[in-house]
N, C-alpha and C positions, 0 to 999 in steps of 0.2 A: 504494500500500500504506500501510496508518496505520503508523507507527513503534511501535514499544512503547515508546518514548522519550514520544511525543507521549501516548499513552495514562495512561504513570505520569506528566505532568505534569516530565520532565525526571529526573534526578538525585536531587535532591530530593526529588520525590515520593515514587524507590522508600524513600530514606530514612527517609520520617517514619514510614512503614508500619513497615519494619522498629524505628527506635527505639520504637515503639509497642509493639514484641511480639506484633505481629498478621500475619498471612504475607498479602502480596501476593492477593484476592479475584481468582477466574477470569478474572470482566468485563473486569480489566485486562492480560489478554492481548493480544497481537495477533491479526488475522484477516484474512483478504483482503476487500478493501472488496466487489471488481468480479470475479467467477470470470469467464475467456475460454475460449474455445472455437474452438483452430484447424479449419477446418469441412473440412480434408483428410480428418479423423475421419470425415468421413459424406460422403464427396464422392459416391459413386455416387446418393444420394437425394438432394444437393444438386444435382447436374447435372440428374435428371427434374424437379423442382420446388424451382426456389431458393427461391421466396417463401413456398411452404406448411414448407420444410426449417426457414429462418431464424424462422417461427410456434412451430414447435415448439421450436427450441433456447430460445427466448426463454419460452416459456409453465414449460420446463423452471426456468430460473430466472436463466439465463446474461444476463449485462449488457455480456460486449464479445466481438467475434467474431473472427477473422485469415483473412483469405481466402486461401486456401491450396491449391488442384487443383481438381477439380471444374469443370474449365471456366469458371469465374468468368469469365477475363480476356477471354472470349470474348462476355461477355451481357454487358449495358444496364448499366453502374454507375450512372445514375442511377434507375434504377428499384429495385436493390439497396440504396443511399442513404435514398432513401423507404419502402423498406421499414421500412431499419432503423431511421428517426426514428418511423414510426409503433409500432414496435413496443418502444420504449426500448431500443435496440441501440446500441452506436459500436464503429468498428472502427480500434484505433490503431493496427495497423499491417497490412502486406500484404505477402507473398511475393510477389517477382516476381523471376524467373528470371535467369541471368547472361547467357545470348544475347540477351535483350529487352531488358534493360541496355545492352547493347553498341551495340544496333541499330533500338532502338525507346526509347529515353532521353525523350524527350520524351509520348511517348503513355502509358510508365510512369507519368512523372509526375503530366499530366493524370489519369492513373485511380485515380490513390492519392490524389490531391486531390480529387477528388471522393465516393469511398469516405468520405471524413474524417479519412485516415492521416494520423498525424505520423510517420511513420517507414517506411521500405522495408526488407523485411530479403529479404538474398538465403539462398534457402535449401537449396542444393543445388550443387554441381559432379560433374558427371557423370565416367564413366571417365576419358574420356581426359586431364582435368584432373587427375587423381590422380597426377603423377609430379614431378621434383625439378624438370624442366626447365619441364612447363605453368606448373607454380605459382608458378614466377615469373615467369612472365609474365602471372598470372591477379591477386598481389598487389598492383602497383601499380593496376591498374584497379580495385581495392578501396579503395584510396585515393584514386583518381581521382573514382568513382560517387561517395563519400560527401563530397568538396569539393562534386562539382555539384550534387546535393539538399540540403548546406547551402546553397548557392544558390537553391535552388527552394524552402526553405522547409522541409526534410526532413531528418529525420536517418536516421543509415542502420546495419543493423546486419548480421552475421553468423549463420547458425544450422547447428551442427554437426551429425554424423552420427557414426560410428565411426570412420572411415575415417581421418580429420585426424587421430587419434590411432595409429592401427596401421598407418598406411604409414613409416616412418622410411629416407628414403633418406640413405646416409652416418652414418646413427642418429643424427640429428633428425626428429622428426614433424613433417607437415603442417603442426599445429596451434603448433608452437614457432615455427615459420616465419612462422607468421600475426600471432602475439601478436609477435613482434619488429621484424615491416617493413610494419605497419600502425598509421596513425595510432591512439593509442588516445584522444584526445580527438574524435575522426570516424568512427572504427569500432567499433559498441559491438558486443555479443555478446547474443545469443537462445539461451540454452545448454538444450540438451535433454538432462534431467538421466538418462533412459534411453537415452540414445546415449554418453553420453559413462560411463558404469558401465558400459554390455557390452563397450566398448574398456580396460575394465580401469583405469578412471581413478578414485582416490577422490573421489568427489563433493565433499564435503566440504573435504578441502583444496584443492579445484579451484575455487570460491566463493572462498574466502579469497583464492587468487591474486588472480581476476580482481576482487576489490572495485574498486568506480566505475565497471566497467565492463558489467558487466551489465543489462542494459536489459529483457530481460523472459526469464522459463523455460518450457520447453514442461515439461507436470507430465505425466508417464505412468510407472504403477510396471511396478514386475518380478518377478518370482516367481523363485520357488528355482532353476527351470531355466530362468530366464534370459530366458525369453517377456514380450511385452507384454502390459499387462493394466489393467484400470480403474484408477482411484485407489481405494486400499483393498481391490483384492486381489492387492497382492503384499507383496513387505518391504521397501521405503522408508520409511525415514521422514523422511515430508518433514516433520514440525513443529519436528526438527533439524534438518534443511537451511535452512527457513525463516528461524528465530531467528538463526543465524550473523551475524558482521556483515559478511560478504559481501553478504548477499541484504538491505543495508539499502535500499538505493535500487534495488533491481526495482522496477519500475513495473507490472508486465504479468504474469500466470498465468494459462497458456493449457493447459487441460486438450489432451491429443492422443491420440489410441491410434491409431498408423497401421496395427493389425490387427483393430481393433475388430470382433465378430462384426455381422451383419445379424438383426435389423432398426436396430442401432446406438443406438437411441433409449435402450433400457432401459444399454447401456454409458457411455455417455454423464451419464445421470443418477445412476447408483452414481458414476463422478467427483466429480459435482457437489456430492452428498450431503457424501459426505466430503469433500471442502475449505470445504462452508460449517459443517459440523461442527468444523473443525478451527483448534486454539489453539494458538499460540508464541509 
């Protein structure tokens, strides 16, 4: 992400503007460099044709992708790789599951290095992991994954849902649980800024907490009644969220709509619109 920092030339910069009497011009907004595109979004047309799927998100305008469902971890990564060099694609990071984690640690690896990941984010714990007792037994190997991919050359991140927020056994959440008995220099966070607002979380302050520690956002808005929905047709606003100095060192905006209508393409591009549209 370019800093708005880097853009006014520092401190300084905003300074001279203003002793000048002149208000800060557009251009010197911030923007996102690299819109991404986690491809769970379209995973049923990325499963029948990954290679024609990844043509299109790319011709659409997308410059980084996250592989995410769709069978992916199933097909050719290097064949996916080649795609995405031919086609100005990189993918910095990849979901990969917490039983594959467990039990396939090595072959993980391999497949996220070759993708071109810098980063594994796990993105999901299923039921049975949802209680006081799983979960800790789920957190230390949270800690564990993220020592061995620094090891392998990887950093390793978390990506929420509602749930780490609305299960509170004892009445602490999941998610208090996470943030306190997890490395936070090894365990960074993938915050999905529509999972964590329908669990009733203000966004907003919920940025500021996790400043340095967030590593990249899943962007998908909300609407009045609470449904997912493109970017730019609900009421987020993310060019506040953006600006915060929480969201100074994201790295990664990864457009997602995990109920995106079919044929996905045209939801997908309303996303895109609006975030290359959009200044903070």
């Amino acid at each position: 992400m370019i800093s708005r920092r880097t853009l006014l030339g520092g401190a300084g910069g905003a300074a001279a503007f203003a002793l000048a009497g002149r208000a800060v011009p557009p251009a010197f907004a911030a923007q996102i460099k690299a819109i991404g595109l986690q491809l769970y979004t379209v995973r049923e047309i990325f499963q029948k044709d990954p290679v024609g799927t990844l043509e299109r998100v790319a011709r659409i305008g997308y410059r980084e992708v996250e592989f995410g469902g769709g069978g992916y971890d199933a097909m050719d990564p290097a064949l996916l790789r080649r795609t995405m060099n031919r086609l100005g694609l990189r993918s910095p990071s990849v979901h990969i599951g917490y039983d594959a984690l467990l039990g396939q640690f090595d072959k993980s690896v391999a497949m996220a290095k070759t993708l071109g990941a810098d980063t594994v984010v796990l993105p999901y714990m299923s039921d049975e992991h949802r209680n006081e007792q799983a979960w800790q037994v789920a957190l230390p190997n949270f800690n564990r994954f993220a020592a061995d991919l620094k090891k392998a050359g990887l950093g390793f991140a978390y990506h929420n849902h509602d749930f780490e927020f609305t299960v509170k056994p004892g009445g602490v959440s999941l998610y208090e649980r996470f943030l306190k008995e997890t490395d936070p220099a090894l365990v960074k966070i993938e915050l999905d800024l529509y999972w964590a607002a329908h669990a009733g979380e203000n966004a907003a302050a919920l940025i500021d907490r996790l400043s340095g520690r967030i590593y990249a956002y899943h962007v998908k808005d909300m609407r009045s009644d609470r449904s997912m929905a493109a970017v730019g047709e609900g009421t987020t606003d993310f060019a506040a969220l953006f600006k915060r100095k929480g969201s100074a060192g994201v790295r990664h905006f990864y457009v997602e709509n995990d109920q995106a209508p079919a044929p996905y393409l045209p939801d997908i591009t309303t996303s895109f619109k609006t975030l290359r549209a959009l200044r903070f």
